[in-house]
C-alpha positions in Angstrom: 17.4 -21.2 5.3 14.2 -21.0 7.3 11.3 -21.2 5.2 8.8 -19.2 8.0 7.7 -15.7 7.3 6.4 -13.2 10.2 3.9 -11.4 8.5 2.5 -8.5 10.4 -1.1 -7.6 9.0 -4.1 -9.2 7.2 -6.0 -6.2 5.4 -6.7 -7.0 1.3 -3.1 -6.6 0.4 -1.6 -8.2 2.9 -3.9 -11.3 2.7 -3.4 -11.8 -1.3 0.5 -11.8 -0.3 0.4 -14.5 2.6 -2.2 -16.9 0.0 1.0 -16.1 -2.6 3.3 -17.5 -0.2 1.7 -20.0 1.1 0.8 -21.3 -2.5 4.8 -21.6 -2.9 5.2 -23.6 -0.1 6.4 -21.1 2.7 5.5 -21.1 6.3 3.4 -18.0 7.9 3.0 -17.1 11.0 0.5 -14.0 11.4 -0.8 -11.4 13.2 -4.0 -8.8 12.7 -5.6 -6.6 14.9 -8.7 -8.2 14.2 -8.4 -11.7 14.4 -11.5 -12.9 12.7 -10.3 -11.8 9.6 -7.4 -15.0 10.0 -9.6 -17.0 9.4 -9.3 -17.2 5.3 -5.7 -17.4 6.2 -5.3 -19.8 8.7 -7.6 -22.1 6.6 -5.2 -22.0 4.1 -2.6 -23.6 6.7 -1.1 -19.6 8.3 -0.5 -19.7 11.9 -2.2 -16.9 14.0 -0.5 -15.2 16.4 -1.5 -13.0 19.6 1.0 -10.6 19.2 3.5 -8.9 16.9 6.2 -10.2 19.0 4.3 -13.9 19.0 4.4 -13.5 15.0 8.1 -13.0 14.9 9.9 -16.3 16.3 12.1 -18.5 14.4 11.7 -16.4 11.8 14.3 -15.5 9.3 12.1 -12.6 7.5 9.6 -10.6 9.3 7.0 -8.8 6.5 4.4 -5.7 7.1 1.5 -4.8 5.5 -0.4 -1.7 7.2 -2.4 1.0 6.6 -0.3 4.3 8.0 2.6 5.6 10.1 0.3 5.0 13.6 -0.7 1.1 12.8 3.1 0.5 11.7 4.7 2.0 14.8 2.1 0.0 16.8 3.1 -3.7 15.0 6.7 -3.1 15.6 7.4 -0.4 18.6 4.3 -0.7 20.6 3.6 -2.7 23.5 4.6 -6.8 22.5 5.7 -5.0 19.0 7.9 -7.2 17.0 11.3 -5.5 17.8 10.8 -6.8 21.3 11.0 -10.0 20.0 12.7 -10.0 16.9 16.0 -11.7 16.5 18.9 -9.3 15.3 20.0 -10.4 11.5 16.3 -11.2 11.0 15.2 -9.7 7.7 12.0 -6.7 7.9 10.5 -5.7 4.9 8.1 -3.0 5.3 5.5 -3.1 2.5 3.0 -0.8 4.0 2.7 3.0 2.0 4.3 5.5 5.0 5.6 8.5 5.1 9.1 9.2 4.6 10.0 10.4 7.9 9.0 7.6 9.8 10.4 5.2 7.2 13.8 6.8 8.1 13.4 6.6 11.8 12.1 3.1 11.2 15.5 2.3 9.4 17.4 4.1 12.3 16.1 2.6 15.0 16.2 -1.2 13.3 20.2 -0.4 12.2 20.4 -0.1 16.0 19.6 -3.5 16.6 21.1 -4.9 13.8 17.8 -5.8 11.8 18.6 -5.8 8.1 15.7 -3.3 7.2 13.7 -3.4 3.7 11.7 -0.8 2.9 9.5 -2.6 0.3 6.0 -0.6 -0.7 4.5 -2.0 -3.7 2.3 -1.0 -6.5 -0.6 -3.5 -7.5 -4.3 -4.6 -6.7 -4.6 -7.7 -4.9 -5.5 -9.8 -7.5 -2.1 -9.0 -9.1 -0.4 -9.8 -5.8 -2.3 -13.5 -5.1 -0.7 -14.5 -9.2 2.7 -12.8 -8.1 2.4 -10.2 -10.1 3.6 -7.4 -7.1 6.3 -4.8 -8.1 8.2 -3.8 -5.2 9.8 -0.4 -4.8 12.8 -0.9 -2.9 15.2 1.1 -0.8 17.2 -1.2 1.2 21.7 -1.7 1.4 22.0 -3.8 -1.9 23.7 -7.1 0.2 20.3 -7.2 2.6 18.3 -6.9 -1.3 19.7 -9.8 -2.4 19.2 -12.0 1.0 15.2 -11.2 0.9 15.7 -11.4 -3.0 14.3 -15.3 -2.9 11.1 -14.1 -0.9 10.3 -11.2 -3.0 10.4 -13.3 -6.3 8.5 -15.4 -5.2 5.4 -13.2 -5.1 6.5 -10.6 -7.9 6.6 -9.8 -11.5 9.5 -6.8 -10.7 11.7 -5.9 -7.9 13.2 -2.3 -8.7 16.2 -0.7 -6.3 16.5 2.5 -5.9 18.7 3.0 -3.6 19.0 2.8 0.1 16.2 2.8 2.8 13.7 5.5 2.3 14.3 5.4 -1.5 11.1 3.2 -2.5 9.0 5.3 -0.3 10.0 8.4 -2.3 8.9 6.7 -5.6 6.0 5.4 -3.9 4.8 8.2 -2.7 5.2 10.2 -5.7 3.6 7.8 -7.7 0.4 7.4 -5.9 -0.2 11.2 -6.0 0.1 11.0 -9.7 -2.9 8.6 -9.1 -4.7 10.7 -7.1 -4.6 13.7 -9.8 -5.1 11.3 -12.8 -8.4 10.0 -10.2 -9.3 13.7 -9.7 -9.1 14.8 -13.3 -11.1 11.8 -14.4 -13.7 12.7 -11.5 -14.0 16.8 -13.5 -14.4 14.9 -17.0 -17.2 13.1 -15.6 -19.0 15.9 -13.9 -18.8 18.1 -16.9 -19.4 15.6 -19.4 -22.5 14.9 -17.0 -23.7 18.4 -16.5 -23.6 18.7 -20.5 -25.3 16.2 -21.3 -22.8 14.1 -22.8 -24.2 10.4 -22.9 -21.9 8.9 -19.9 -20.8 5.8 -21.3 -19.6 7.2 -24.5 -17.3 9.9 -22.6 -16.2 6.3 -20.5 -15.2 4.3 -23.5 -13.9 7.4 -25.4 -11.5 8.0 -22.6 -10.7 4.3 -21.8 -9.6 3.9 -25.5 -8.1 7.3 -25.8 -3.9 8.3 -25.6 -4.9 10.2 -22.0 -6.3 6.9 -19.9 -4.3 5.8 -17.0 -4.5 2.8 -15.0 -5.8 4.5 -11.7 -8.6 6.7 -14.1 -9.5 3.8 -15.9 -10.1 1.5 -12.6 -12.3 4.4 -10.8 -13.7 5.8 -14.3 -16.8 2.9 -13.7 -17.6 3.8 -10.6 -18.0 7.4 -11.7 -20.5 6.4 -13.6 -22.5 4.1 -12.0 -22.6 6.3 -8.7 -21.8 2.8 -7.0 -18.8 3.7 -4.8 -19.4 0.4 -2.6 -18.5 -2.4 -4.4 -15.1 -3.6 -6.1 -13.0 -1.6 -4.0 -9.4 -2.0 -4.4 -8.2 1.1 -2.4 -10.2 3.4 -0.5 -10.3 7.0 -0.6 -9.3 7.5 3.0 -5.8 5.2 2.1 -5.6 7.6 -1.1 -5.9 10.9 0.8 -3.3 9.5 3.6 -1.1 8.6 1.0 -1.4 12.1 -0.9 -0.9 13.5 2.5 2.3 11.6 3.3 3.5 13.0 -0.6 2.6 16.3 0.5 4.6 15.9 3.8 7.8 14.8 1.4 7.7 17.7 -0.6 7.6 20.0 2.0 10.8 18.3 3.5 12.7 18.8 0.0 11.4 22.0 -0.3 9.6 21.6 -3.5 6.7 23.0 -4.2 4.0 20.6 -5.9 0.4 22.8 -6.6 -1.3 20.0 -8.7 -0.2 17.9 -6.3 -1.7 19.4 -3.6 -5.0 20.2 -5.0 -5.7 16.8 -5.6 -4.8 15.8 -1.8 -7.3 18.9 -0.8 -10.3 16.9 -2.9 -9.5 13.4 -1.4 -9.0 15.4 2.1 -11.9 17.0 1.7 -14.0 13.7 0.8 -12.9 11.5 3.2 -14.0 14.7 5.7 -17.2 14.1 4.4 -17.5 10.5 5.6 -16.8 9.0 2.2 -12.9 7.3 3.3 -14.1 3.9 3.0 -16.2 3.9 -0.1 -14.2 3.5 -3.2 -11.9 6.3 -4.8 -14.6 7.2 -7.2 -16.3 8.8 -4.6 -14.7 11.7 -4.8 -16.9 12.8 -7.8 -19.8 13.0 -5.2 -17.2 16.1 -3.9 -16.8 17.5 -7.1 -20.7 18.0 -8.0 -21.4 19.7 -5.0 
């Protein structure tokens, strides 16, 4: 078995993955749109690559990390994409947050060219992910799961299936826009608490100890505070509001109606409007004062 990984992307995610993998001895070749960020990487013993198509030979697995639905289509469909180069058995896994739709097309159009397809988000900071601590969501055929299987424990705490492609995008996206209501309903505490002249750190500590905390109010619950929306950022409110978008998107294909859902997608909408997408998700209390 090859020991070489294609990895498509070098944001923060992406990055704490390819230092996990290279720590456990496995070969990466790698592509960004902006190169200088390779650097970290390369230093560390990656290969850069030109292209996504460059990024994918003699490689056995072929991993993405990207932002959205328009940089994803780009790595593997767009001009010197990777599926112009990609060998067919070669194993994608797709870790990037996207919506469903394009997931499925994704799947489609990679069953076409017989390219086992993983669709892999994952829920964790990077931190987590450089110790191998990253859970994947998966939705892939079970045989393909258990191919990728060495890879994938090699950099995670948890690997759940939930069924075929498409399914670890529903979790997924489900999940983070639980976050981004937990993030908005921490963002009202604050602001009232604030307003009424509650001592701030108090209401903070109250919270954090309290049976009602949750991991995404907790991690944004500081910045609230402070008012420093600029350092420590682990995921912007831009990626949040695409995310709760892409949710949104999903439950308007199942027909299901999700009103809390949707009002928290309207704040982080309506902040990154405001120029705030990437400052930190605590931002959005900036939104909820005024």
């Amino acid at each position: 078995m090859s020991n070489t990984i294609g990895f498509l992307g070098a944001g923060r995610m992406a990055s704490a993955m390819i230092t996990c993998l290279l720590s456990k001895g496995y070969k990466i070749r790698v592509w960004n749109r902006s190169p200088e960020k390779l650097a970290p990487l390369t230093d560390q013993g990656a290969i850069a690559c030109e292209t996504p198509a460059d990024t994918v030979e003699s490689c056995e697995f072929v991993m993405s990390f990207m932002a959205d639905d328009i940089a994803s289509r780009h790595v593997w469909l767009g001009d010197n994409g990777a599926l112009d180069a990609i060998a067919p058995g070669t194993i994608a896994i797709e870790c990037s947050t996207l919506s469903h739709a394009f997931v499925r097309e994704l799947a489609d159009i990679m069953d076409a060219q017989n390219i086992p397809y993983i669709d892999a988000p994952v829920t964790a900071v990077p931190e987590q992910v450089a110790r191998g601590e990253t859970v994947f969501l998966i939705g892939a055929d079970l045989a393909v799961l258990e191919r990728a299987r060495p890879v994938l424990e090699s950099v995670a705490s948890k690997i759940i299936h939930f069924g075929p492609a498409g399914s670890g995008t529903v979790y997924k996206l489900m999940n983070n826009l639980i976050g981004a209501v937990h993030i908005a309903c921490a963002a009202e505490l604050v602001a009232i608490a604030q307003k009424a002249g509650l001592d701030s750190e108090q209401v903070a500590q109250t919270f954090l100890s309290g049976a009602l905390a949750s991991g995404p109010a907790s991690m944004t619950l500081p910045g609230m505070i402070s008012g420093n929306h600029n350092e420590g950022i682990h995921f912007t409110t831009a990626l949040r509001a695409k995310d709760a978008s892409y949710a949104m998107q999903l439950a308007q294909e199942l027909q299901q109606a999700v009103p809390v859902g949707n009002a928290a997608c309207s704040v982080f909408e309506h902040a990154t409007e405001a120029g705030m997408g990437d400052l930190a998700q605590s931002a959005i209390i900036d939104i909820l004062k005024n």
